[in-house]
C-alpha positions in Angstrom: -42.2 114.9 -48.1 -40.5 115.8 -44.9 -41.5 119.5 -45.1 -45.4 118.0 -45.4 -45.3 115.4 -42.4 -43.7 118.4 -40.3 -46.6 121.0 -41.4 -49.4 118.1 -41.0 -48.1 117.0 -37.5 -47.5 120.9 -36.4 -51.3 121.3 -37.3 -52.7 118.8 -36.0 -50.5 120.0 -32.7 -51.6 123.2 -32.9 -55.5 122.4 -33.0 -54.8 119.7 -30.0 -53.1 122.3 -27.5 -56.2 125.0 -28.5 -58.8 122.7 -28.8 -60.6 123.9 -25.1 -62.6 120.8 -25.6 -59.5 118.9 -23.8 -59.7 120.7 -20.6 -56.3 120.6 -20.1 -56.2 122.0 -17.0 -58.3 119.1 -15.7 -55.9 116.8 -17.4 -52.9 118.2 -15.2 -55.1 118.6 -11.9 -56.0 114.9 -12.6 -52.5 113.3 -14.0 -50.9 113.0 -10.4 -53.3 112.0 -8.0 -53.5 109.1 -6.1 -56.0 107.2 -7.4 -54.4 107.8 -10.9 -51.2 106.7 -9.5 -52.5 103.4 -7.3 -54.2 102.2 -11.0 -51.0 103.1 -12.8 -48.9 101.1 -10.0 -51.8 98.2 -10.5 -50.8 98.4 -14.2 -47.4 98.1 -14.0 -47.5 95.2 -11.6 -49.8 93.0 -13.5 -47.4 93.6 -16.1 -44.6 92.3 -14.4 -46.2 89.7 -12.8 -47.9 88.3 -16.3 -44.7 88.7 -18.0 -42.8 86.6 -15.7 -45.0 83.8 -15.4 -45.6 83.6 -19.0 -42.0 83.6 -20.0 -41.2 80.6 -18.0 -44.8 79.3 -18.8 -43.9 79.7 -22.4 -40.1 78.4 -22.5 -41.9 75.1 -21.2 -43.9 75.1 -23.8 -41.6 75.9 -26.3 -39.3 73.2 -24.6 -42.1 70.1 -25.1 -43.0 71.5 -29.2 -39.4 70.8 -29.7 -39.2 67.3 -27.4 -39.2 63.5 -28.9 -42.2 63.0 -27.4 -45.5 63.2 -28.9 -47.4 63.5 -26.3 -45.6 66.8 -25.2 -45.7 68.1 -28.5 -49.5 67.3 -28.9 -50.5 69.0 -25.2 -48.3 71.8 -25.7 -49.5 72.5 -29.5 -53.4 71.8 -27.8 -52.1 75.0 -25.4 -50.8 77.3 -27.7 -53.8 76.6 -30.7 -56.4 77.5 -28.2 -55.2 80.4 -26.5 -53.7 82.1 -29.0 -57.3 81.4 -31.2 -59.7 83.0 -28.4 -59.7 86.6 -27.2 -58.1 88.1 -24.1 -61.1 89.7 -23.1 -62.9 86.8 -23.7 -60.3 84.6 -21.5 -60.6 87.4 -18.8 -64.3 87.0 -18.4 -64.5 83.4 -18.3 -61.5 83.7 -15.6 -63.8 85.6 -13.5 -66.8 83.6 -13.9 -64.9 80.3 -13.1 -67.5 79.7 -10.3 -70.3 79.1 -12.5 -68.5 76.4 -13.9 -66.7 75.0 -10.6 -68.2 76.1 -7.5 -65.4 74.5 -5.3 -62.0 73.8 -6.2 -61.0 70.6 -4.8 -57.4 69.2 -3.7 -57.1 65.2 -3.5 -56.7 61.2 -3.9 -57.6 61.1 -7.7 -61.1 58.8 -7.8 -61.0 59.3 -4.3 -62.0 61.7 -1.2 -60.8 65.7 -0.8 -58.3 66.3 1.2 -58.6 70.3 1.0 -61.5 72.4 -0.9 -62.0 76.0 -1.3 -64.9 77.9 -2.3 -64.0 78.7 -6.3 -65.3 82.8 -5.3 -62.9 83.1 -2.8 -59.7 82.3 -4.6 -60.8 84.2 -8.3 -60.2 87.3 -7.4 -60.2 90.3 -9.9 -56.5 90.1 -9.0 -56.0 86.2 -9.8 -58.5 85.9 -12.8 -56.4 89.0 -14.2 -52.6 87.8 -13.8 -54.4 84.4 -14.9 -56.1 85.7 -18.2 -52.8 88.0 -18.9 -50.6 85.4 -18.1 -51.6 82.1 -19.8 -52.4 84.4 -23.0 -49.1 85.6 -22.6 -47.8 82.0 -22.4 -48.9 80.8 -25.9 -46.9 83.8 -27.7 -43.9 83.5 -25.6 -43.6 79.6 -26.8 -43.6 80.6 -30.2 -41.4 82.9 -29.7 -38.8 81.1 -27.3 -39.0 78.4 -30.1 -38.4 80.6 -33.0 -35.2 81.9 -31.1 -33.6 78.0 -30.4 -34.3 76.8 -33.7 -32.0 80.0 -35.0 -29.5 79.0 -33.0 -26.9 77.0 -35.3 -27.8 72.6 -35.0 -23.8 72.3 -35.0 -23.8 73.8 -31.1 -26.3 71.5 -30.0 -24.3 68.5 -31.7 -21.1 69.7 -30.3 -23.2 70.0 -26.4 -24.2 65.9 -27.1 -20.6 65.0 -28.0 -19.4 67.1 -24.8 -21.9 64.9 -22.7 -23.9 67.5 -22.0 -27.7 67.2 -20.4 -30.2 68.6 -22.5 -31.0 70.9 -19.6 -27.4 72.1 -19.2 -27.0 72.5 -22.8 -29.8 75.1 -22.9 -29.1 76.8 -20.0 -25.5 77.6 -20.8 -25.1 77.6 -24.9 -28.5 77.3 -26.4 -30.3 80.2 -25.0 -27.7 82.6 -24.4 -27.4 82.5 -28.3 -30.7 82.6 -28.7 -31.4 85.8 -26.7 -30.3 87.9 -30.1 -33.8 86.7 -31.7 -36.0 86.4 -28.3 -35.5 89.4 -26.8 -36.7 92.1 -29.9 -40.4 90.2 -30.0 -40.4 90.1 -26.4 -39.9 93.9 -25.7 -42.9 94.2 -28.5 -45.0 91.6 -25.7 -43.9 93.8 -22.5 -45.3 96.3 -24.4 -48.3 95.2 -25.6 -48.8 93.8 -22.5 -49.1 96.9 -20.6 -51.6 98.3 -23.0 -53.8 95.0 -22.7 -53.6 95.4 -19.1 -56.6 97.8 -19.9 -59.0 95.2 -20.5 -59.0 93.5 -16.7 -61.2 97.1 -16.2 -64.0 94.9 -17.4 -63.8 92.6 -14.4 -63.5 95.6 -12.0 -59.8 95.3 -11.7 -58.5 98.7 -10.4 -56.1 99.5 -13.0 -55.0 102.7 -14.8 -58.2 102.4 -17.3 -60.8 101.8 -14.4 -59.3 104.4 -11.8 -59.7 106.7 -14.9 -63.3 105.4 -15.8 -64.1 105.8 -11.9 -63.4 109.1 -11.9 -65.2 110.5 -15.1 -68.1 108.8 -14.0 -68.1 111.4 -11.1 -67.3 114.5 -13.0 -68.3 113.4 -16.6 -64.8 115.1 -17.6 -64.7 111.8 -20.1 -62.3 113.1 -22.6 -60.0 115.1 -20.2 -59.6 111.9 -17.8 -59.0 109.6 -21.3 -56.2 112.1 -21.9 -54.5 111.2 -18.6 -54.9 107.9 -19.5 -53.9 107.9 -23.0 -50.5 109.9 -21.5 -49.5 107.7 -19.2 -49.8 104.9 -21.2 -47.7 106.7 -24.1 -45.2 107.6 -20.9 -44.1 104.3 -20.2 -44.6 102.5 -23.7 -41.8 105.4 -24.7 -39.6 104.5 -21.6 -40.0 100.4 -22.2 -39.3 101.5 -26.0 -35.8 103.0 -25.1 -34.9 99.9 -22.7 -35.9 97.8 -25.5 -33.6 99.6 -28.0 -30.1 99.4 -25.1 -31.0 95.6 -24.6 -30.9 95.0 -28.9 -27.4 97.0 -29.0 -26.1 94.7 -26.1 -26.9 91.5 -27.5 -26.3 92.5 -31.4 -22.7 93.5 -30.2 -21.5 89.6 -30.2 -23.3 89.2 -33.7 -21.7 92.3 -35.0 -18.2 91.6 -34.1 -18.6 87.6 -35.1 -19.9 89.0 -38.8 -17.2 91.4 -39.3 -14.5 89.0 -38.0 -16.1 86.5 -40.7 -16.0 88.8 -43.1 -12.4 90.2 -42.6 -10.5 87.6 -43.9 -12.5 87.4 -47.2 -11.5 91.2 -47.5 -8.5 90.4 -47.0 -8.0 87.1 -49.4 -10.3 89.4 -52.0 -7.9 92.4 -51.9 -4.5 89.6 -52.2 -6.2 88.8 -55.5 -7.0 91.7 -57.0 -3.4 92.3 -56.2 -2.4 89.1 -58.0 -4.2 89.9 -60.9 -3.4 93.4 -61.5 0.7 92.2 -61.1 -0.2 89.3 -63.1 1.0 87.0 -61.0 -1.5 84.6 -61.6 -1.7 82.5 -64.4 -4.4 80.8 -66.3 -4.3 77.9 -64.5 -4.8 79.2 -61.0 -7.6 81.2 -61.9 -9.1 78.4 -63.3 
């Protein structure tokens, strides 16, 4: 089976490197220049910045579904059902079309007059509607996620933080999410990556990532597939790098479990190897094993 994957793969290598269709000398003329680089930089900071804001977005969300109050659990359930239900693309677009809905964006007394207004064109941006599209999608998995790693995390340590005195805050801050980093942080390396890739789709709102500095090229040279390559490499560049951070920051935080399950398990080993001991100098009688 091994033998076959390594012949189909070394074919299928073989027919991409000769395949003069590829232009591959336009790919490496085109990999490293500056406009590939600015929409690769643009990439990599709408990452960051949608990432950021919808991990903290998302652990107050995740926060509120887990809260006594219904009202918190409702809103933040309201959230998380419709973003997580409509398309990216689809909450890109409307992003950048916010003006037809509001023209002006308004700041003031509620029922009462505006203290400060802006024009709805001149703060939605292709910048802002993308880091807001990216973001509050991001939000709605990052909730899920955050809550799926506190409710792993053992209902005895949040009783023992109550009998301590501790604030709910405190308690999460300095037991309860620690611990749960072991089950948050594999899904959220998965996001940062899939986050990069979606990054593509704010090209549709003429947002000068990788994608469109790629698209704005081709569409000078019609070198379509050759400029897709560049694309397509970059992209599998820094998915590979995230990939390996991904991998060091699971051995790190799997150390704790690892040494906690084999310290658990040690002294069964040892009390199961006592026995058999017992047993095979028949120092135990009938009624102790029963």
């Amino acid at each position: 089976m091994w033998a076959f994957t390594l012949a189909i793969t070394l074919k299928f290598g073989w027919i991409v490197a000769n395949n003069k269709n590829f232009e591959w000398h336009v790919v490496g003329q085109w990999f490293t220049a500056d406009s590939i680089l600015r929409g690769l930089s643009v990439s990599l900071g709408l990452t960051v910045v949608a990432m950021i804001i919808g991990v903290v977005i998302g652990l107050l969300l995740a926060v509120a579904r887990m809260s006594d109050s219904k009202l918190l659990v409702m809103l933040s359930s309201l959230y998380i059902w419709f973003f997580r239900g409509t398309p990216l693309l689809v909450q890109l677009i409307f992003w950048y079309n916010l003006s037809t809905l509001f023209p002006q964006i308004s700041v003031g007394i509620p029922f009462g007059p505006d203290l400060v207004s802006w024009k709805t064109n001149d703060l939605i941006t292709p910048l802002t509607a993308a880091i807001a599209g990216l973001a509050l999608n991001e939000a709605a998995y990052m909730a899920e996620i955050i809550r799926g790693g506190l409710l792993s995390v053992d209902s005895g340590q949040v009783e023992t933080t109550q009998a301590f005195g501790m604030t709910r805050a405190r308690a999460l801050r300095r037991i309860i999410i620690p611990q749960a980093m072991r089950s948050i942080i594999p899904p959220t390396g998965n996001q940062l990556i899939s986050m990069i890739k979606a990054t593509s789709l704010v090209s549709v709102i003429a947002m000068g990532d990788l994608l469109y500095s790629v698209q704005a090229v081709y569409n000078r040279t019609f070198e379509i597939i050759p400029l897709l390559m560049v694309a397509v490499l970059w992209y599998l560049l820094v998915t590979s790098i995230l990939n390996v951070g991904q991998s060091a920051i699971e051995r790190y935080y799997s150390r704790g479990e690892k040494g906690s399950t084999a310290a658990a398990k040690a002294p069964r080993a040892k009390d199961a190897a006592e026995t058999a001991t017992d047993i095979r100098d028949g120092s135990i009688n009938m009624g102790d094993a029963r």
